[in-house]
Structure formats: C-alpha cells, structure tokens
Biopython code that builds the backbone (N, CA, C, O; Angstrom):
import numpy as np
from Bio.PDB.StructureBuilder import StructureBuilder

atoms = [
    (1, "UNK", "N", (-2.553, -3.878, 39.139)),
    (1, "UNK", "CA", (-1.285, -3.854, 38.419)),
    (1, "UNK", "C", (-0.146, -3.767, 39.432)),
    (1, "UNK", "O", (-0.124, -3.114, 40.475)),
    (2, "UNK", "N", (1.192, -4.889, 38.698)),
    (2, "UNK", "CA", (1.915, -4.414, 40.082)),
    (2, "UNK", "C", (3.184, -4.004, 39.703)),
    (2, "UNK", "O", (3.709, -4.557, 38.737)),
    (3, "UNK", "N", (3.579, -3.404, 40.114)),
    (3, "UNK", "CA", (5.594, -2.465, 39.964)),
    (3, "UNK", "C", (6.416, -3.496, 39.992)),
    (3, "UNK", "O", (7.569, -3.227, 39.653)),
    (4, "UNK", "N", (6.195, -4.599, 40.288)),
    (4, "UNK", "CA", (7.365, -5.201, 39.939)),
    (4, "UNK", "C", (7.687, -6.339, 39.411)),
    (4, "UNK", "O", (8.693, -7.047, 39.371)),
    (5, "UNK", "N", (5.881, -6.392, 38.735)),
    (5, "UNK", "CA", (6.161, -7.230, 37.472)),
    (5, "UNK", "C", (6.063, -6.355, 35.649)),
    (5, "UNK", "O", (5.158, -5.730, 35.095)),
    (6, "UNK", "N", (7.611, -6.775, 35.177)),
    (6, "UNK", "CA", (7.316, -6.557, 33.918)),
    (6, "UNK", "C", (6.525, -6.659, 33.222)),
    (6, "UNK", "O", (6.630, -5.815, 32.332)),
    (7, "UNK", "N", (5.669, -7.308, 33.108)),
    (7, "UNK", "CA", (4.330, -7.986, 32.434)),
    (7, "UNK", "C", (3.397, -6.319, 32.099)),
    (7, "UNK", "O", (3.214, -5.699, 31.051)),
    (8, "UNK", "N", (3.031, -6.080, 33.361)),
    (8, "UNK", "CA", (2.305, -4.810, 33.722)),
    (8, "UNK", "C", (2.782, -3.914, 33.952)),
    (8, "UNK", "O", (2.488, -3.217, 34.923)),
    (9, "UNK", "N", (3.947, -3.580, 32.858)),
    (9, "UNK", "CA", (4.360, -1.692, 32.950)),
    (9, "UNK", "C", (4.710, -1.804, 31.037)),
    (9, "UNK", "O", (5.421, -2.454, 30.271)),
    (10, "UNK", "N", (3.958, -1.002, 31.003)),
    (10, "UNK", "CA", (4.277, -1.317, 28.963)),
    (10, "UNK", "C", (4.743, 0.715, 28.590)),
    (10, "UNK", "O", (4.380, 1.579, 29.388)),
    (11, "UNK", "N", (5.249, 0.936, 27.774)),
    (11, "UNK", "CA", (5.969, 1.713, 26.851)),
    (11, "UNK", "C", (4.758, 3.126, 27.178)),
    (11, "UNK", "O", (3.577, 2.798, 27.293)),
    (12, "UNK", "N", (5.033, 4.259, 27.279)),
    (12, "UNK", "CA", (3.709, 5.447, 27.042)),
    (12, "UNK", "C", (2.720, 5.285, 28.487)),
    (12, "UNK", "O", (1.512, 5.516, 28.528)),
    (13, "UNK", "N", (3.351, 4.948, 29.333)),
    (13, "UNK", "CA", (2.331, 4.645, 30.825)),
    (13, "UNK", "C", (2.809, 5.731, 31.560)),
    (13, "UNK", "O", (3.841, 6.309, 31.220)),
    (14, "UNK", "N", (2.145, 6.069, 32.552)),
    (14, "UNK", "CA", (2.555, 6.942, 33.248)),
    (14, "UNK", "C", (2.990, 6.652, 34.783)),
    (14, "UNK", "O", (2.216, 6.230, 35.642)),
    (15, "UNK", "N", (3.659, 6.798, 34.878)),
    (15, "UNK", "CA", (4.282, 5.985, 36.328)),
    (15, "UNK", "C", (5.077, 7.219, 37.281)),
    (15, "UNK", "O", (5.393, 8.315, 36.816)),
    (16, "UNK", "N", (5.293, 6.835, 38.540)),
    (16, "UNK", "CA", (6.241, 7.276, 39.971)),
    (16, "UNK", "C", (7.441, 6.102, 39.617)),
    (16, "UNK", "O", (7.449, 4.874, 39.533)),
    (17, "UNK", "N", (8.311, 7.045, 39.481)),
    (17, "UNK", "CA", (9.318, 6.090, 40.278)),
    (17, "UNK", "C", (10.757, 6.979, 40.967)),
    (17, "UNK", "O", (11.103, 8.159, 40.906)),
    (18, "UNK", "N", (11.180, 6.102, 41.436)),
    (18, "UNK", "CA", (12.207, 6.378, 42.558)),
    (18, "UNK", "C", (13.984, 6.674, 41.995)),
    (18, "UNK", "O", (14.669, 5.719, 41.628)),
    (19, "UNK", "N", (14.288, 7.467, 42.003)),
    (19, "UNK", "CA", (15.524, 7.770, 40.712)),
    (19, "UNK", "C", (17.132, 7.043, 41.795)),
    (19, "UNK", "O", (16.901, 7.035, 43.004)),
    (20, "UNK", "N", (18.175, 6.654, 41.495)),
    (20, "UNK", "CA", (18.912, 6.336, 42.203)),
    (20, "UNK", "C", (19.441, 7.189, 43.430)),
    (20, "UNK", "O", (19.783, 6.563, 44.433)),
    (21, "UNK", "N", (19.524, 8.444, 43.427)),
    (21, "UNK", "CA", (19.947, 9.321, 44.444)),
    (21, "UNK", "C", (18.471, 9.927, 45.468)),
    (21, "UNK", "O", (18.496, 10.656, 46.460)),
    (22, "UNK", "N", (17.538, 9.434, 44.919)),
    (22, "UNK", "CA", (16.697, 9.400, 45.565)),
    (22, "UNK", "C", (16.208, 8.024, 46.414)),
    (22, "UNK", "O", (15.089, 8.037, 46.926)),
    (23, "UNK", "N", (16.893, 7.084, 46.521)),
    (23, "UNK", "CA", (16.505, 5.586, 47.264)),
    (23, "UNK", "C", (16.273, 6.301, 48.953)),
    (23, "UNK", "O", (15.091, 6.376, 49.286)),
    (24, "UNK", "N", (17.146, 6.726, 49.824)),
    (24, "UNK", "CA", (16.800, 6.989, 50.713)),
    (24, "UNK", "C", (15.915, 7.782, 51.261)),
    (24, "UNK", "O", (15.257, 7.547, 52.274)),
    (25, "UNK", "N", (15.886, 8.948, 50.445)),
    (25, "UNK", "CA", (14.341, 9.921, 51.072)),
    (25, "UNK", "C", (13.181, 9.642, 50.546)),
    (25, "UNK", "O", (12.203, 10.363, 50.745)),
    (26, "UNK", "N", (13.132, 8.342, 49.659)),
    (26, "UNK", "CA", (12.370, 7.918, 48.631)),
    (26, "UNK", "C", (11.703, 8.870, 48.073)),
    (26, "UNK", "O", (10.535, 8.480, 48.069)),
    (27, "UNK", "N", (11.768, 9.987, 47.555)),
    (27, "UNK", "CA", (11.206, 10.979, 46.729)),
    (27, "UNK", "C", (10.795, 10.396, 45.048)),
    (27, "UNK", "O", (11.482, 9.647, 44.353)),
    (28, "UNK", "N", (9.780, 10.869, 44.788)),
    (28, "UNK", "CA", (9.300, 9.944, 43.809)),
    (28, "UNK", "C", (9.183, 10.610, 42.324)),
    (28, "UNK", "O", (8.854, 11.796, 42.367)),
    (29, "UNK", "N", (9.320, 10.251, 41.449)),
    (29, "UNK", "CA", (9.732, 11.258, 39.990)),
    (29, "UNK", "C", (8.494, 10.641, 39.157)),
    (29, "UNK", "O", (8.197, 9.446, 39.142)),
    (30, "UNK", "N", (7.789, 11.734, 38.427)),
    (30, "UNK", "CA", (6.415, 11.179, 37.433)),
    (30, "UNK", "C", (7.225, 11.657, 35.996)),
    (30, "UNK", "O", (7.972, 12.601, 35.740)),
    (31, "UNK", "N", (6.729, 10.605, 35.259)),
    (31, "UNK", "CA", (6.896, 10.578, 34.370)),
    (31, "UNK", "C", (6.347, 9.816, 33.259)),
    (31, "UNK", "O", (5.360, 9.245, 33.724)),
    (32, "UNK", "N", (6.481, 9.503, 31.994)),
    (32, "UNK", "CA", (6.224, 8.584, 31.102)),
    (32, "UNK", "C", (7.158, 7.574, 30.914)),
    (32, "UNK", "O", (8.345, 7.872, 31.051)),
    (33, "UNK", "N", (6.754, 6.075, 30.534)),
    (33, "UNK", "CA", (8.018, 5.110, 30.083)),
    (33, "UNK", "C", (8.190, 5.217, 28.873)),
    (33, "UNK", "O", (7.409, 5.309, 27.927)),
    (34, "UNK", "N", (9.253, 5.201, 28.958)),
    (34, "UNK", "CA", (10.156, 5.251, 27.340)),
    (34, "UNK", "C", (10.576, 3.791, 27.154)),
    (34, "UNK", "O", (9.863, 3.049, 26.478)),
    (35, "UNK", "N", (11.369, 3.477, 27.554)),
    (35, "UNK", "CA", (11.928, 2.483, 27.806)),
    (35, "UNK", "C", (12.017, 1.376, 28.883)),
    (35, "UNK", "O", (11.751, 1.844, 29.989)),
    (36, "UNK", "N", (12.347, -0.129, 28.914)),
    (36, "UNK", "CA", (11.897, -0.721, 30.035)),
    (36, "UNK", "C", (12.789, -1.466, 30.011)),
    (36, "UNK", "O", (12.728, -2.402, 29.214)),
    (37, "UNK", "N", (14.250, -1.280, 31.106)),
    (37, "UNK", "CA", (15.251, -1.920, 31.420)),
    (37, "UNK", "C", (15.975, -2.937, 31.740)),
    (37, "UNK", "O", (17.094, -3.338, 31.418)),
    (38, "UNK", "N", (14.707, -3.481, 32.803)),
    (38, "UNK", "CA", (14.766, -4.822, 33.159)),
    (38, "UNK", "C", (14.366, -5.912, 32.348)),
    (38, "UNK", "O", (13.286, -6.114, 31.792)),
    (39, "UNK", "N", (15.560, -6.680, 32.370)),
    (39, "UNK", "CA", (14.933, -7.820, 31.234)),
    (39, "UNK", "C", (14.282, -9.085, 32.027)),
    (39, "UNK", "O", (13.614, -9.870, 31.355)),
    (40, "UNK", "N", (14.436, -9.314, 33.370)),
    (40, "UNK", "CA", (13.657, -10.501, 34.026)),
    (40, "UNK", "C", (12.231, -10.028, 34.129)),
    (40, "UNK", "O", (11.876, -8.916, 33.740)),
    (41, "UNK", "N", (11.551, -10.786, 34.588)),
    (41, "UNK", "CA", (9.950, -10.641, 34.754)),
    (41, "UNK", "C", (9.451, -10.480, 35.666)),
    (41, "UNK", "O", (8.236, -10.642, 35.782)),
    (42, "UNK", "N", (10.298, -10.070, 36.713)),
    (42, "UNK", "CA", (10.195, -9.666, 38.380)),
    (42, "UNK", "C", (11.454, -9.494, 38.718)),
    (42, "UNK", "O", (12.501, -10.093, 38.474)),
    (43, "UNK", "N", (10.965, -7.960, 39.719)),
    (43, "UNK", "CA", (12.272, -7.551, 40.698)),
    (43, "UNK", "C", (11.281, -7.408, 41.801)),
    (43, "UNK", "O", (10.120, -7.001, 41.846)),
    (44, "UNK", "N", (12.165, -7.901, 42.718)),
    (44, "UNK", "CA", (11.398, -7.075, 44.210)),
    (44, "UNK", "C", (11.305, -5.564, 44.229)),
    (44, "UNK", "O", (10.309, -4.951, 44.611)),
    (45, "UNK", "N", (12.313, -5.067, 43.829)),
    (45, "UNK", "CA", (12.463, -3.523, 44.180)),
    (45, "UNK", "C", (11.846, -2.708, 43.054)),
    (45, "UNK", "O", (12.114, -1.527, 42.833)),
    (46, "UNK", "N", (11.027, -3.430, 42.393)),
    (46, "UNK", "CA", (10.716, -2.063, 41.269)),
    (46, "UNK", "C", (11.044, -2.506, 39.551)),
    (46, "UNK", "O", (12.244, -2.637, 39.308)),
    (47, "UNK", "N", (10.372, -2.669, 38.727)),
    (47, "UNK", "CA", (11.309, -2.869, 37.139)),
    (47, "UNK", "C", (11.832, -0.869, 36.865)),
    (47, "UNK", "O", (11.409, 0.286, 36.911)),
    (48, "UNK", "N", (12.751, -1.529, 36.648)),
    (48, "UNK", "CA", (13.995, -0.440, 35.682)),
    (48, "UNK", "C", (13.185, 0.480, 34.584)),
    (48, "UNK", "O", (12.409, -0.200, 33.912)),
    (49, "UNK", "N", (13.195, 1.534, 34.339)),
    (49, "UNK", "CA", (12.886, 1.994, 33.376)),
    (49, "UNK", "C", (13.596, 3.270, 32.846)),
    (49, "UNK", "O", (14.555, 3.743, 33.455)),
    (50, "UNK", "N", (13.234, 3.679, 31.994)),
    (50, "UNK", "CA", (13.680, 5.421, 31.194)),
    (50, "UNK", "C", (12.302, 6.224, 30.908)),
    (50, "UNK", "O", (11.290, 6.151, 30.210)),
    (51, "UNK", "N", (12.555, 6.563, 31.320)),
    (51, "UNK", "CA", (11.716, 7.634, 31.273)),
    (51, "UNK", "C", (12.040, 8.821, 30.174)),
    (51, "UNK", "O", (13.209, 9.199, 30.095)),
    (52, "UNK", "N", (10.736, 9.604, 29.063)),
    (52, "UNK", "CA", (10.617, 10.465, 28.312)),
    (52, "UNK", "C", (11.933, 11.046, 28.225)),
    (52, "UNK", "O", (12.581, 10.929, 27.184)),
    (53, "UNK", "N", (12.328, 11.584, 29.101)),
    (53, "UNK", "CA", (12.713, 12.816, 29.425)),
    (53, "UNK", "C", (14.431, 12.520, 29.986)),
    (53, "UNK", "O", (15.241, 13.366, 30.361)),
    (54, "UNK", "N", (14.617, 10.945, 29.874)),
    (54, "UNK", "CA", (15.896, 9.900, 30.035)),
    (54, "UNK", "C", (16.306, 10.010, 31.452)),
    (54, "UNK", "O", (17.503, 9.790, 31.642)),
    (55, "UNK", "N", (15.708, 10.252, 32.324)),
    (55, "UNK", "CA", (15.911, 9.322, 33.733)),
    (55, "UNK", "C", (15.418, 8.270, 33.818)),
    (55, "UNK", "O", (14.420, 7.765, 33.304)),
    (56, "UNK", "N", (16.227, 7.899, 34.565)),
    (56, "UNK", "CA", (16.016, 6.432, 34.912)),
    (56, "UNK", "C", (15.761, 6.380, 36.317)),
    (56, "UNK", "O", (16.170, 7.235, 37.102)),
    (57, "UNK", "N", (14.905, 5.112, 36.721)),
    (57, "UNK", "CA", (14.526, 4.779, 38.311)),
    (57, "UNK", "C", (13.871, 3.350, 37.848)),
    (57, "UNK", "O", (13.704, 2.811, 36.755)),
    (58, "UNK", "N", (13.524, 2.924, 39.476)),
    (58, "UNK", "CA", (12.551, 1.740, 39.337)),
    (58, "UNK", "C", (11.325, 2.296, 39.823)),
    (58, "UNK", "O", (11.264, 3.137, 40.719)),
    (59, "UNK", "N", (10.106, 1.685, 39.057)),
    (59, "UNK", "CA", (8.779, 1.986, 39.193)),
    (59, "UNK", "C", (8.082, 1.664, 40.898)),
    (59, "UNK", "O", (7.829, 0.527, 41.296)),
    (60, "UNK", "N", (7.930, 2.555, 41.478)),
    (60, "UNK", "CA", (7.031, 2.481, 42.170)),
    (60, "UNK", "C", (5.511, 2.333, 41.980)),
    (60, "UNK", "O", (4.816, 1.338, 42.185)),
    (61, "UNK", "N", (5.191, 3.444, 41.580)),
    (61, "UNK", "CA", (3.609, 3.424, 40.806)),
    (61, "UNK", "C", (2.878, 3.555, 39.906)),
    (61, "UNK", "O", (3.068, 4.516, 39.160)),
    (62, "UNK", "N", (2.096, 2.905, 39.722)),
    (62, "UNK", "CA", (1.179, 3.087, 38.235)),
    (62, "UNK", "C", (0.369, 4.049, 38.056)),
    (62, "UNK", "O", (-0.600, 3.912, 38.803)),
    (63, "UNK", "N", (0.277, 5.361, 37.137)),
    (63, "UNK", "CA", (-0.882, 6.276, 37.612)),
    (63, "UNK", "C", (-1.643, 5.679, 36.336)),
    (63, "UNK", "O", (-2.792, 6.037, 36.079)),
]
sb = StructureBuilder()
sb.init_structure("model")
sb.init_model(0)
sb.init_chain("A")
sb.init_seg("    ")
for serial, (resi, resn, name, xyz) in enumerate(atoms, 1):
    if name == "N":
        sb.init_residue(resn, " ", resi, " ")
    sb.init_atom(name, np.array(xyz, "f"), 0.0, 1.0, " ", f" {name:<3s}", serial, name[0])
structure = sb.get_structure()
C-alpha cells in the first residue's frame, strides 16, 4: 500500500502522518482517517487527510 496514492488510504484506517508544524522534525501523529482531503489520485508528499480527532497532515504510513 502506498501514502501517496489515494486509491489506498480509505475512511476508519489507521495511519502516521506528518501534521503541518511538524514538516521539519518530521514527527509523526497516529491516528484514524476521518476524512480524505486530497482530491487528485497522487501527491508526492503524502494524501491530505483529517483525522478522528480533526487534525490534519499528509499520510506517511499505513499501520
């Protein structure tokens, strides 16, 4: 599965991702997807999401 295709991150998954004030120390935030931001079908850097709990980041990883 890969982070930065939309295809393969669906709604209730559990994912890492990287929150905006976190890009440089890349510190990584777990959570559930709520929501899925990006509307293209590939980003290099990650698809967009919301998370449960309403942060937002781009997905690094799939747990």
């Amino acid at each position: 599965m890969d982070n930065k295709k939309r295809f393969d991150i669906k709604q209730g998954m559990c994912v890492n991702i990287v929150l905006k004030q976190d890009q440089r120390s890349k510190k990584l935030t777990k959570g559930i997807v709520k929501d899925i931001l990006t509307n293209s079908s590939f980003h290099p850097h990650g698809i967009k999401v919301r998370l449960q709990d309403g942060q937002v980041g781009r997905v690094q990883e799939i747990l």
